[in-house]
N, C-alpha and C positions, 0 to 999 in steps of 0.2 A: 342677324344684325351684322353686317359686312363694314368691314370701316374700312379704309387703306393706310390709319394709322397705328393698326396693329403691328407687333414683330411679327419676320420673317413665320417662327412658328407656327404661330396662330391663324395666319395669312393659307397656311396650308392645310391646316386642316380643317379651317373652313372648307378651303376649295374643295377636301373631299366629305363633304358635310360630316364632319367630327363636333362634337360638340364640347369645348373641353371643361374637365372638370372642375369643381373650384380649390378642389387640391391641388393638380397638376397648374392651374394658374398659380396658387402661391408659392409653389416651388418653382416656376420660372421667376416671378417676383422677387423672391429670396436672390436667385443667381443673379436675376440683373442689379440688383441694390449691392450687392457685395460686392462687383463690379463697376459701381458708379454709375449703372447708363437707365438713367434718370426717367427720362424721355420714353423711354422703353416700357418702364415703370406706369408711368403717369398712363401710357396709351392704355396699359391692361387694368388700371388702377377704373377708367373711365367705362371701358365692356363692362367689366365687373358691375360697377353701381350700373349702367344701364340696364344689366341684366338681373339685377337687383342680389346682386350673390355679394357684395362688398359689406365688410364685417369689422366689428372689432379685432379679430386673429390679424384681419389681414394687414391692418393698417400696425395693432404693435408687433408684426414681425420686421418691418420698415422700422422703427422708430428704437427695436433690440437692434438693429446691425448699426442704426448712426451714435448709439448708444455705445458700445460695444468700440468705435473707434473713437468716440468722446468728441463725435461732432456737430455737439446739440444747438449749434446754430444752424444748420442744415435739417438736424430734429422739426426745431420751430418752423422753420420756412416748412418745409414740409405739412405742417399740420394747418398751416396759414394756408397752402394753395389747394388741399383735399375741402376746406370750410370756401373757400372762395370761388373755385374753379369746379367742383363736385358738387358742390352744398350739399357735402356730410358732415354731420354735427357729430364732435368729439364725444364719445360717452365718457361718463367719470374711468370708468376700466382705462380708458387710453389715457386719461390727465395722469390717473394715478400712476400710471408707467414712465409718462415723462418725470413726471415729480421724483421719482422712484431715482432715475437716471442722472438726473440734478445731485439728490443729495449721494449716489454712491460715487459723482464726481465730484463731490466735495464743492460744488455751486450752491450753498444753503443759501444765501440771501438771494440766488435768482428763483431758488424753488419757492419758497416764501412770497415773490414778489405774482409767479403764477398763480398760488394757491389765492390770496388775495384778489387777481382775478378773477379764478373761476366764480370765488361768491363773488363779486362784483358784477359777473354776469349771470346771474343766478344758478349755475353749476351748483347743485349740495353736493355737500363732499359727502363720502361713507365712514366706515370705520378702518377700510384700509384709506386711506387719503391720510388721517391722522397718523 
């Protein structure tokens, strides 16, 4: 699966048929999200689900770093463009992390306002959700 809008990385070891692993993916993941380079992201974000290796880990180790810098509007858009652009459907594990992220920023009326959501879209919650 060759694309040309993989990073430089990836780009290489294809060329010498490497196949990379879906750890060594999330760790480049990881660096380029901590870095901001989004784009970078989204290109391995998209091998990944094509090659069918794109997971819950992978998406809340994304959603711990926008977390982490308390910029859950970037959170959301993020989760909007993996459901819109991927058509990967959020498992409760990842609501439950954003929700998680809300209320340790002290956003309780926004994490209520998703949780509300989720059943709204028929998302069950579990018993970690409560």
């Amino acid at each position: 699966q060759r694309t040309s809008h993989l990073p430089t990385i990836l780009k290489m070891m294809q060329e010498d048929d490497i196949v990379p692993t879906k750890t060594a993916l999330e760790m480049i993941i990881e660096i380029y999200t901590r870095h901001n380079l989004m784009e970078e992201v989204y290109s391995i974000l998209q091998y990944m689900n094509k090659s069918k290796i794109l997971d819950d880990k992978t998406i809340i180790v994304i959603l711990r770093i926008y977390a982490d810098r308390g910029d859950l509007e970037h959170a959301n858009l993020f989760i909007e463009k993996i459901q819109n652009e991927l058509q990967f459907r959020p498992s409760i594990a990842i609501w439950n992390n954003l929700l998680q992220s809300y209320f340790q920023l002290g956003e309780h009326e926004a994490a209520l306002q998703i949780f509300k959501g989720l059943k709204g879209n028929l998302i069950r919650p579990n018993k970690t959700t409560y």
